[in-house]
C-alpha positions as CSV (number, residue, x, y, z in Angstrom):
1,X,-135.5,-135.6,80.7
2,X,-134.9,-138.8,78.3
3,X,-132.1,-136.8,76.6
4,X,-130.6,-135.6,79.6
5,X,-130.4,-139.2,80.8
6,X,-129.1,-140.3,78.0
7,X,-126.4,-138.1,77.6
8,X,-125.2,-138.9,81.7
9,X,-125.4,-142.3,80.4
10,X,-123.0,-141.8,77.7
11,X,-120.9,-139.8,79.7
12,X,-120.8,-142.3,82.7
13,X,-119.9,-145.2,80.3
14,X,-117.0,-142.9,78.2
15,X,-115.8,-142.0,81.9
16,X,-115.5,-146.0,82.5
17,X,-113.9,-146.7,79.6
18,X,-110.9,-143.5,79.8
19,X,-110.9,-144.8,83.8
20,X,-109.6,-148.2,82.6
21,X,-107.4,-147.6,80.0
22,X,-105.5,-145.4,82.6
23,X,-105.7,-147.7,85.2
24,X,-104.5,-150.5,83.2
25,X,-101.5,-148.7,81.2
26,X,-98.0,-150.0,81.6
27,X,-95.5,-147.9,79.5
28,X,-92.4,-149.2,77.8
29,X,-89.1,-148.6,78.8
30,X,-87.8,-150.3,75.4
31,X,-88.4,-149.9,71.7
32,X,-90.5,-152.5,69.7
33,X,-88.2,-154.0,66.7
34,X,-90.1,-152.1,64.1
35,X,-89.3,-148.3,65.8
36,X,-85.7,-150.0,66.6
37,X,-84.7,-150.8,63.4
38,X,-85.9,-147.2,62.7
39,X,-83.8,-145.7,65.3
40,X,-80.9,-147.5,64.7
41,X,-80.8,-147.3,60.9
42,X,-82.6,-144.5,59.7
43,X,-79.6,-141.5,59.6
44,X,-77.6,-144.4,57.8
45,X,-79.9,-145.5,55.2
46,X,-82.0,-142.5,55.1
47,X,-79.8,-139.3,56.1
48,X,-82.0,-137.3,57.6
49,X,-81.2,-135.9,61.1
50,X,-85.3,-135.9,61.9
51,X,-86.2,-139.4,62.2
52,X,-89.7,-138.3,61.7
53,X,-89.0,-137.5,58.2
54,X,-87.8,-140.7,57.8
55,X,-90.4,-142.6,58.5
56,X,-92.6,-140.5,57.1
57,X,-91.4,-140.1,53.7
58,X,-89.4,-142.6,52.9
59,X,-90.2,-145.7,55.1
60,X,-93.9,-145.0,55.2
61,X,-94.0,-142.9,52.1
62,X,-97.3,-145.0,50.8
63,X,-99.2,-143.0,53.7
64,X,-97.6,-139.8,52.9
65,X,-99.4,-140.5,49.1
66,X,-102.6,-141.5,51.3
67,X,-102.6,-138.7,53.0
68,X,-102.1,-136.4,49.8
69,X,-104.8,-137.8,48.1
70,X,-107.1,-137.9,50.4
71,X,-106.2,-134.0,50.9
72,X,-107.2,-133.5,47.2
73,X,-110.2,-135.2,47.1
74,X,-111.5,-133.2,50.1
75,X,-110.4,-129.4,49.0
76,X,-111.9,-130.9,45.1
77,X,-115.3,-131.8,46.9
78,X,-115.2,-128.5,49.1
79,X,-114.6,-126.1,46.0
80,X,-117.4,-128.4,44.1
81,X,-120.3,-128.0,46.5
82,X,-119.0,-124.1,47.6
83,X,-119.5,-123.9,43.6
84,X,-122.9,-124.9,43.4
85,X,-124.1,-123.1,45.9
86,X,-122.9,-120.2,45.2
87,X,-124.3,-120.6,41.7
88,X,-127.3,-121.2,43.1
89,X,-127.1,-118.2,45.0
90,X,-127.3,-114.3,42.8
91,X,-127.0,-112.6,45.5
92,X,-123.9,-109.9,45.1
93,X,-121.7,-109.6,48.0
94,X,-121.7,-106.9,50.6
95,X,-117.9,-106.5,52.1
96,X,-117.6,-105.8,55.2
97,X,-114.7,-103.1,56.3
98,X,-111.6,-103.7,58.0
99,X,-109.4,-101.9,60.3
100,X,-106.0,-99.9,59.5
101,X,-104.4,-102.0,61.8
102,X,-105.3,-105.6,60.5
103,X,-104.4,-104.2,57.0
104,X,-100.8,-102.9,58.5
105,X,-100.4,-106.2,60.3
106,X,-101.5,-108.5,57.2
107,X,-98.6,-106.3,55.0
108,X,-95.7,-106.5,57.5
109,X,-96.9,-110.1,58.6
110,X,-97.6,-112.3,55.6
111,X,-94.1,-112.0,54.1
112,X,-92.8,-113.3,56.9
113,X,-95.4,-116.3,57.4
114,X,-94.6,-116.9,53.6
115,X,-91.0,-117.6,54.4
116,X,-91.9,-119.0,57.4
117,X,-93.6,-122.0,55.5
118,X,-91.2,-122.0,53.1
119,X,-88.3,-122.7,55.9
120,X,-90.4,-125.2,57.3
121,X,-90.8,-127.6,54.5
122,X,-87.4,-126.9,53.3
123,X,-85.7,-127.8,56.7
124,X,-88.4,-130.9,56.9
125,X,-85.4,-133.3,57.2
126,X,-83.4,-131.6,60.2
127,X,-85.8,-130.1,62.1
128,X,-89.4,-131.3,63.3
129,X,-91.9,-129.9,60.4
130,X,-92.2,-130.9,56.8
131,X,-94.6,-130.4,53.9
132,X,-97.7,-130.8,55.2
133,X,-96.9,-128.4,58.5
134,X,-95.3,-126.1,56.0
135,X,-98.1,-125.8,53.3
136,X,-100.8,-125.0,56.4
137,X,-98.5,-122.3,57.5
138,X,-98.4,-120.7,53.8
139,X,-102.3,-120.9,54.0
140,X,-102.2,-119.4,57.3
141,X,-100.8,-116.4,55.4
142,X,-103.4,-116.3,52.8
143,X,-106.5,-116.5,55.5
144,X,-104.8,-113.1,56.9
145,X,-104.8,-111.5,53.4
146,X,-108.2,-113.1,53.2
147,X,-109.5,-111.0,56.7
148,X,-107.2,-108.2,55.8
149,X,-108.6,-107.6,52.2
150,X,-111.8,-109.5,51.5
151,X,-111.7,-108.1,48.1
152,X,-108.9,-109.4,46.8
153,X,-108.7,-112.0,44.3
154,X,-106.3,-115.1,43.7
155,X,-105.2,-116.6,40.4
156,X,-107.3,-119.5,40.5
157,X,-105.4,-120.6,36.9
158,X,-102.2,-120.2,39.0
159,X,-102.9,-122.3,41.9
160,X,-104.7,-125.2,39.5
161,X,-100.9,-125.1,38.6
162,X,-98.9,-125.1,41.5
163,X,-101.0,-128.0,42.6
164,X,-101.2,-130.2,39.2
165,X,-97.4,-129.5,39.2
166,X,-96.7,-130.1,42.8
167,X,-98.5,-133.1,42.5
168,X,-96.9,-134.8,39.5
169,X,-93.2,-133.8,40.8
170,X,-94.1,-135.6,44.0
171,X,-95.8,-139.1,42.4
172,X,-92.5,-138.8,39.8
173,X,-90.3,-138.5,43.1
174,X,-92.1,-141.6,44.0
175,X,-91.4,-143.7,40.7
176,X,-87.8,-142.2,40.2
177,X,-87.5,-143.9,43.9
178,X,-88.8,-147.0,42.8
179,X,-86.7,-147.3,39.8
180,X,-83.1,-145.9,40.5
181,X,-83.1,-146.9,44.5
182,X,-85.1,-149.8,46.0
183,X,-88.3,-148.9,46.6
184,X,-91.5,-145.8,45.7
185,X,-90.2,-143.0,47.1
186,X,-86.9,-143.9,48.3
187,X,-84.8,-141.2,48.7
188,X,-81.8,-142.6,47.6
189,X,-81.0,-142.5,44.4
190,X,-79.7,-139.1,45.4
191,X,-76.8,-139.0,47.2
192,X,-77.3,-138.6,51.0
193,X,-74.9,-136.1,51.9
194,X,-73.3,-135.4,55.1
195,X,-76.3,-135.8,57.9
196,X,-77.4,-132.7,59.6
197,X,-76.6,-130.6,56.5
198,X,-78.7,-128.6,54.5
199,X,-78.0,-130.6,51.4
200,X,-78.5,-134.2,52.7
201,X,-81.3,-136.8,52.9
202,X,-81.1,-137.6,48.9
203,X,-84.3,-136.4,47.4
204,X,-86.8,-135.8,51.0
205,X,-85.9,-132.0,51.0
206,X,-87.2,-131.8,47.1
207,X,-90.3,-134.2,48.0
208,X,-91.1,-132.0,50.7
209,X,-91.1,-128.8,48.8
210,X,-93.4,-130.5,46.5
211,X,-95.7,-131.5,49.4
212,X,-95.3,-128.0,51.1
213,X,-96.4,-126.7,47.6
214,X,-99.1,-128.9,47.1
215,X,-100.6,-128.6,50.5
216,X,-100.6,-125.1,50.5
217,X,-102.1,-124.2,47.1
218,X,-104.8,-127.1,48.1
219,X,-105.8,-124.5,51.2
220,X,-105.5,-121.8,49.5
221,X,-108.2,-123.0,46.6
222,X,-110.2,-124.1,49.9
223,X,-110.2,-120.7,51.7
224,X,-110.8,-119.3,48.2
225,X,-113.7,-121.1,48.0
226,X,-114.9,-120.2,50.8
227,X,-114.6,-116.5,50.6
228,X,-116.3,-116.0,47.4
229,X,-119.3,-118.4,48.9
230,X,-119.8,-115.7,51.6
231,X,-122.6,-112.9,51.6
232,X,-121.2,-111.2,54.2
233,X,-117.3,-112.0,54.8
């Protein structure tokens, strides 16, 4: 009854506080200077048709690193403690069977889920998408060989190097930025091209593959991980 209680409590109080953030919004018909400055100078000084992009790799591209790092540390913490306990654990694995038609979809499917990411991140600066969204699509594509096949195995030596190399090329993106343009990660001391175009937005569409790389062998290691920690997958 106490619980019960408390939880209507908490519920009437979040239900006040959602109430009066509603009741009290005004939205903005103009642009604060910041995301004007952005809007009015980013295909100029940036060259990519997404203004996302922009901001996101170039303007902002300390968080981009952030947000890389951060991505590491978690899939390195993930694959350590999935490693212990599964060291700690002798039992052998019992794989479960699969049906013809998850096999047939997993072969005619992942191909096109691997190209699918791989469009993504290279098209980051015209359409909306990037590294990040293109890496989790790539992983997407491994999960489904994962379900398809539970057997299989991944080159762990291989994605230890897609992601140590992914990783360096995007940090020397970063200092290249810093020292031939005006600023980590600036894009360009490339030239810009014409925007709109495949090749244009100086060096984003290389910093994103590396992201899209990176990202997606960092999944990959985790669902690795995973599977092999499973008795029963």
């Amino acid at each position: 009854m106490t619980k019960k209680g408390m939880l209507l409590l908490l519920l009437v109080g979040f239900v006040a506080v959602i109430s009066s953030l509603l009741i009290n919004f005004t939205g903005s018909n103009e642009l604060n200077p910041l995301a004007r400055y952005y809007a009015e100078n980013g295909p100029t000084e940036v060259g990519a048709a997404n203004l996302v992009t922009a901001v996101v790799v170039t303007y902002r591209g300390f968080d981009t690193l952030g947000e890389v790092t951060i991505l590491f540390i978690a899939a390195a913490i993930v694959g350590f403690f999935l490693k212990v306990m599964n060291a700690d654990n002798g039992r052998p694995n019992k794989l479960r069977k699969t049906s013809e038609i998850l096999e047939t979809a997993s072969t005619l499917l992942v191909p096109t889920i691997f190209m699918l990411g791989v469009y993504i991140f290279v098209n980051g600066h015209l359409t909306p998408g990037g590294g990040f969204q293109g890496g989790a699509v790539i992983a997407t594509g491994v999960m489904m060989i994962i379900l398809a096949r539970p057997a299989s195995r991944f080159n762990h030596k291989l994605i230890s190097v897609l992601e140590s190399v992914s990783g360096v090329g995007f940090v020397a993106m970063g200092i290249l930025g810093l020292i031939l343009a005006s600023g980590f990660l600036n894009n360009a001391f490339l030239p810009l091209g014409k925007l709109g175009s495949l090749l244009s937005a100086g060096a984003i569409p290389i910093i994103y593959v590396f992201i899209g790389i990176k990202v997606g062998s960092e999944l990959t290691g985790i669902l690795d991980s995973l599977k092999e920690n499973q008795n029963e997958i």
